[in-house]
VEXLO-266645 format. One line per field, with one value per residue (C-alpha): residue number from 0; x, y, z. Coordinates in nm, 4 decimals. Example, Ala and Ser with C-alpha at 12.3 -4.5 7.8 and 13.67 -1.06 7.14 Angstrom:
seza c(0, 1)
x c(1.2300, 1.3670)
y c(-0.4500, -0.1060)
z c(0.7800, 0.7140)
***
This chain:
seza c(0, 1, 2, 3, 4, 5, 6, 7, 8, 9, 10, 11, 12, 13, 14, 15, 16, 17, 18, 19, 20, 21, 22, 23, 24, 25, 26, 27, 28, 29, 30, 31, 32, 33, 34, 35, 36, 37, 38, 39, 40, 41, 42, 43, 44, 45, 46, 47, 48, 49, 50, 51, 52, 53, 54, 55, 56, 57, 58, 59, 60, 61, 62, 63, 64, 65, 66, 67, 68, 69, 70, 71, 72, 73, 74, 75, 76, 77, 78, 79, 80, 81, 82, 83, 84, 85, 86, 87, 88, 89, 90, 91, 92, 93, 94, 95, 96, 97, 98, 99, 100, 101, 102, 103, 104, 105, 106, 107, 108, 109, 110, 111, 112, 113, 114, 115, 116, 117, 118, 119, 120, 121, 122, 123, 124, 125, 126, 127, 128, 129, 130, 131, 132, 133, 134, 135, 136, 137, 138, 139, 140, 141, 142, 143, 144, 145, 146, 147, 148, 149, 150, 151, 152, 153, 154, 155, 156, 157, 158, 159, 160, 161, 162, 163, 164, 165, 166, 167, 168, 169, 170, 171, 172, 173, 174, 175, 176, 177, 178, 179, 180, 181, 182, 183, 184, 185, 186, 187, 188, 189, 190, 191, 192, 193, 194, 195, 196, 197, 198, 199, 200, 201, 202, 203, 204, 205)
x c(0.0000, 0.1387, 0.1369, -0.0317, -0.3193, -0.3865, -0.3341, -0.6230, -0.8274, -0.7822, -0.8950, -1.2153, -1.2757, -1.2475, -1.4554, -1.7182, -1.7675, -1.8026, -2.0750, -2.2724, -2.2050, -2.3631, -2.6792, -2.9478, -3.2246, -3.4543, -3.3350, -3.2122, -3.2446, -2.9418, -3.0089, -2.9860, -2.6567, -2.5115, -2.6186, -2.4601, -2.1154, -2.0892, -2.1469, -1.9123, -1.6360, -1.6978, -1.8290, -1.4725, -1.3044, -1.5912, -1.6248, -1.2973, -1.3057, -1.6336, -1.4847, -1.1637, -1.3431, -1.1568, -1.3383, -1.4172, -1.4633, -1.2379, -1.5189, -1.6669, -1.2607, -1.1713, -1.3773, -1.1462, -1.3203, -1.6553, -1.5601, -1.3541, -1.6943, -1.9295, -1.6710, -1.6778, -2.0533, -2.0784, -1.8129, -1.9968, -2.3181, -2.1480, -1.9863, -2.1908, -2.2481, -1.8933, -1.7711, -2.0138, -1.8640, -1.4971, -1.5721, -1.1471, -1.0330, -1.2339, -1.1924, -0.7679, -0.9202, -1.0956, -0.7805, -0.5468, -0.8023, -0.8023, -0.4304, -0.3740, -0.6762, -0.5859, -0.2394, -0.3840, -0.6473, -0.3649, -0.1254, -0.4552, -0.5622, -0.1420, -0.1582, -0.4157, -0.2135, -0.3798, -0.2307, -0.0951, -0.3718, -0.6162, -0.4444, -0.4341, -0.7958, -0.8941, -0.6732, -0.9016, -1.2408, -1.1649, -1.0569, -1.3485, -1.6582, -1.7730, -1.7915, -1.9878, -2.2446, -2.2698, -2.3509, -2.5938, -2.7781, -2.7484, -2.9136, -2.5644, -2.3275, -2.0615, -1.7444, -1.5794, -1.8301, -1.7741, -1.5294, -1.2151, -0.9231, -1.0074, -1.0402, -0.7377, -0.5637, -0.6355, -0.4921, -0.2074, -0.0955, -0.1471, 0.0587, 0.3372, 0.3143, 0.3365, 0.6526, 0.8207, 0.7711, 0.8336, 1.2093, 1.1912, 1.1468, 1.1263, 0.7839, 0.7547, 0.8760, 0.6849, 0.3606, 0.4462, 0.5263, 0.2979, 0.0306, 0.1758, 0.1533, -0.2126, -0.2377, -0.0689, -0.2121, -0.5413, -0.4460, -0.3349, -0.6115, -0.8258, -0.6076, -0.6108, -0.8935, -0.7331, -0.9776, -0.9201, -1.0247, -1.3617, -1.4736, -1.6485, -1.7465, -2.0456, -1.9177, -2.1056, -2.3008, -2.1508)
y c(0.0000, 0.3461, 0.6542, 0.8453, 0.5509, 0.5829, 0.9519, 0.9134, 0.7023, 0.9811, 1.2213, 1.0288, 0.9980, 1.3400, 1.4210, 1.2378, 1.3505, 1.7347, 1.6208, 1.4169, 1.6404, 1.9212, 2.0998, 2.1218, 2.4113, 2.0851, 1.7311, 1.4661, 1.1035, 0.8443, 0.7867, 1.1778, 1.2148, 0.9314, 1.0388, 1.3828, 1.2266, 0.9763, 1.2227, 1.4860, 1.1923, 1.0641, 1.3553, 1.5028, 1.1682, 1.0567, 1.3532, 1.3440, 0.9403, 1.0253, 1.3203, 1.1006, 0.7854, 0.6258, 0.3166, 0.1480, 0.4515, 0.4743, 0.3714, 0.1263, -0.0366, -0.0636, -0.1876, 0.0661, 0.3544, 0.2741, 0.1263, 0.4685, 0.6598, 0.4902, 0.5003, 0.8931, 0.8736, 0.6640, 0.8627, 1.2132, 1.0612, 0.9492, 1.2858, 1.5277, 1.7604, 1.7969, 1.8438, 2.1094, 2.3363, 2.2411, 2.4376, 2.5606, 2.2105, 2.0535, 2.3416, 2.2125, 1.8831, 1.9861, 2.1923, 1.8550, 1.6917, 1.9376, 1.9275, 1.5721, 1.5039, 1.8260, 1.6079, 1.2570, 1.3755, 1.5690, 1.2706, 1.0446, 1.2577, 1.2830, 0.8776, 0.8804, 1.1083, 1.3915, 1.7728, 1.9204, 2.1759, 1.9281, 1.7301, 2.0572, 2.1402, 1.7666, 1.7888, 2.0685, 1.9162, 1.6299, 1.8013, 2.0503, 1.9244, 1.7061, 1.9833, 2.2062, 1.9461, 1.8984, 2.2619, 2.3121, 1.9914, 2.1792, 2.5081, 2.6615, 2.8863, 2.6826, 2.7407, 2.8519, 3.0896, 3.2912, 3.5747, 3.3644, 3.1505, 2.7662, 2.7028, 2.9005, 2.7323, 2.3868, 2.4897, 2.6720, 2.3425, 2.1438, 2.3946, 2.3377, 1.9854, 1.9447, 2.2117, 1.9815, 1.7063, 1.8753, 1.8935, 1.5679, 1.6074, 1.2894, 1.1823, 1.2201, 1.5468, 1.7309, 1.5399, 1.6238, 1.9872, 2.0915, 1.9305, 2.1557, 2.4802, 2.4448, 2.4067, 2.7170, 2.9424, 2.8111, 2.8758, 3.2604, 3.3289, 3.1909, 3.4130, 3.7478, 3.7113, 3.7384, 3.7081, 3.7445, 4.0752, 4.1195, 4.0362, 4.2782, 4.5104, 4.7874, 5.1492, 5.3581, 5.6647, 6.0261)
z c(0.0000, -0.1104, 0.0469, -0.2067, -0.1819, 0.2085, 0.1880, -0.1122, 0.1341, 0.4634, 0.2486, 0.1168, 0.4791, 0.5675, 0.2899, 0.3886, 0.6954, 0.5753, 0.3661, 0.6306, 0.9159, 0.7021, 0.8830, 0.7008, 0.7540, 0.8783, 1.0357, 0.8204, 0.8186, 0.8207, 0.3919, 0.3127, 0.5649, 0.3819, 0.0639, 0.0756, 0.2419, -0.0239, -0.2685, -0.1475, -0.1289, -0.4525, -0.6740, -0.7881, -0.8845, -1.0795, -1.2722, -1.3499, -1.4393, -1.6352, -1.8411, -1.8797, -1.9637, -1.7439, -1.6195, -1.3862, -1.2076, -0.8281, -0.5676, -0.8238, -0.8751, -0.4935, -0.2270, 0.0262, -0.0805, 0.0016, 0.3713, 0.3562, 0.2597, 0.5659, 0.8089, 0.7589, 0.7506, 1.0606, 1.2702, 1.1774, 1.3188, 1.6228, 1.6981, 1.5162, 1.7527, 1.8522, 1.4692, 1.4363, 1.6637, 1.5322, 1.2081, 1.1861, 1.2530, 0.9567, 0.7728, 0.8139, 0.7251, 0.4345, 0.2990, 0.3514, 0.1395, -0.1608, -0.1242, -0.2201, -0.4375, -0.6588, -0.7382, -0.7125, -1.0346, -1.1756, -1.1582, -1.2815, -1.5883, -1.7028, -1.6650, -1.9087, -2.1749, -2.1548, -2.2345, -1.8950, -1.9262, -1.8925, -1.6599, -1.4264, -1.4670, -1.4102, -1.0307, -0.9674, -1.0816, -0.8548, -0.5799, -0.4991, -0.7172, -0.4442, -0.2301, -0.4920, -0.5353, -0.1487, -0.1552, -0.4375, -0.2577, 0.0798, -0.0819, 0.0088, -0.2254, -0.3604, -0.2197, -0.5555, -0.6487, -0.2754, -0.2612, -0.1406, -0.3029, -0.3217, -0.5991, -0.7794, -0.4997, -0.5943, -0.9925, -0.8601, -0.6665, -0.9935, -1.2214, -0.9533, -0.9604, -1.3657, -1.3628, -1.1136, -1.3159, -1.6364, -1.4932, -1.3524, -1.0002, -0.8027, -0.7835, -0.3994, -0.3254, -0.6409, -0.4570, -0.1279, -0.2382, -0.4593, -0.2115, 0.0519, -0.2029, -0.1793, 0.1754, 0.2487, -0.0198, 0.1493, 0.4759, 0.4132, 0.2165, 0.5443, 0.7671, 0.6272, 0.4170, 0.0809, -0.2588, -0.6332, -0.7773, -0.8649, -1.2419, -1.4298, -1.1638, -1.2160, -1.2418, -1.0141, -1.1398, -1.0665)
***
């Protein structure tokens, strides 16, 4: 077992429990929980797989992932109440888990042959569509389409990871590294609040 495979299985279980320990406006039963952690922990990858045709897709090729999925679902049940209020230490899980799925999709879509480009934009897709469709099934606003960097952060990371290996950077290092980039571009954008400039902003009248 590799390290980039159990650090792919952590974060499918970290995943999962942001989706299930979301709080609805009313009370959920056990099948909508589940549903929205499974989908948040599986969304990215299988758009990616799906866009890729690469098949079978993850979950559906290893076992691991699903017990991954319901042991995230099961341990946000048992300690919901307690995750809820520990919204900056999942918010450190949930930036560890863009970090390494952003290179584990990049390093998936460049197996597969595509252009770097693509293979950048596919590390994104699978590292923070889960979380969009958690949110559009939550009623929330996506996370990408709020006034902070997570997105951009996720490409950034995946840009740095295909330079590395452009020059031929020892596989672990570029992961570990470019994994890290996003982390801390996350984190200081967190900290002091930091946002890309505003797109196509209305002139005010005189």
């Amino acid at each position: 077992m590799t390290i980039q495979y159990e650090l792919e299985l952590i974060g499918t279980f970290f995943f999962a429990i942001s989706g299930a320990r979301t709080k609805p406006e009313k009370e959920q039963d056990w099948f909508a929980a589940s549903f929205i952690g499974f989908i948040t922990a599986i969304g990215g990858g299988s758009l990616r797989d799906i866009l890729l045709g690469s098949y079978p897709l993850v979950w559906i090729g290893d076992i691991n992932f699903l017990y991954a999925i319901l042991a995230g679902i099961v341990f946000a049940n048992i300690f919901f109440n307690f995750l809820f209020r520990l919204h900056r230490a999942l918010l450190v899980f949930d930036t560890l888990g863009i970090s390494f799925f952003t290179i584990v999709g990049t390093e998936k879509a460049q197996s597969l042959g595509v252009q770097p480009e693509i293979a950048a934009i596919m590390g994104m897709f699978t590292a923070v569509m889960g979380g969009v469709i958690r949110d559009t099934l939550t009623n929330e606003i996506p996370v990408i389409f709020r006034k902070e960097v997570y997105a951009s952060a996720c490409l950034s990371g995946a840009v740095c990871y295909l330079v590395f290996d452009h020059f031929q950077i020892d596989r672990t290092p570029n992961f570990l590294l470019s994994a890290a980039l996003i982390a801390v571009i996350r984190y200081l954008a967190v900290k002091y609040k930091l946002a890309l400039p505003s797109y196509g902003r209305k002139k005010t009248q005189p």
